[in-house]
N, C-alpha and C positions, 0 to 999 in steps of 0.2 A: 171580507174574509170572515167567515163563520168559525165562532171555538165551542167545542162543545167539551158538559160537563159528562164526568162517570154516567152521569144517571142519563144523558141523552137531551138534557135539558139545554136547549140554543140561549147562545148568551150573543148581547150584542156587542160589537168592537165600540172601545173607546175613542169618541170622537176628538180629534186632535186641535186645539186652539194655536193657530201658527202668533207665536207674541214677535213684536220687531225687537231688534237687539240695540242700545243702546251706542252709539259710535265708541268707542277704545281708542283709547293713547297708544302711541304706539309705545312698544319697552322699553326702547332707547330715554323716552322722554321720563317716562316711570323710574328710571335707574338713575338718571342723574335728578331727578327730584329726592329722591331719597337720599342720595350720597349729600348732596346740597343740604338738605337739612340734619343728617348726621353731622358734618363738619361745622354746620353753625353749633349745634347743641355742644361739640368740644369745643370752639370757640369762645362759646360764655362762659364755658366750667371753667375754662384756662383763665381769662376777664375775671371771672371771682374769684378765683383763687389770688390773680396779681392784686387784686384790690384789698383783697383780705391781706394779705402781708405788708400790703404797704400800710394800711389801717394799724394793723395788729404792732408795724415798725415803730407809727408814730405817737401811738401811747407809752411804748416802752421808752422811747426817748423820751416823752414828757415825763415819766416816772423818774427816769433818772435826772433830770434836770431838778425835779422837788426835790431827791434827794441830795443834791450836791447845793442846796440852798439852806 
């Protein structure tokens, strides 16, 4: 197919490179990949959190234990 410009000048069609397409996941797989790593990332926050309190529990006991000495 021929384009041509205002002035009558023939321009040539751009020739088209066919690329292969890499295979895809399907989306059911993609959706619970994602949900699976969301729920681990609340899972550690939750894990630090319990650790930190229980950390944070056992200085304040030892503090009071100095103090009751």
């Amino acid at each position: 197919m021929d384009h041509f410009t205002p002035f009558s000048a023939r321009v040539e069609p751009l020739r088209v490179i066919p690329l292969s397409r890499p295979p895809r996941a399907p989306f059911w797989l993609v959706a619970l990949i994602c949900s699976m790593s969301w729920a681990m990332a609340l899972l550690s926050l939750l894990a630090l959190g319990v650790s930190t309190y229980h950390g944070l529990s056992q200085v304040e006991q030892q503090i009071a234990w100095q103090e009751r000495v």
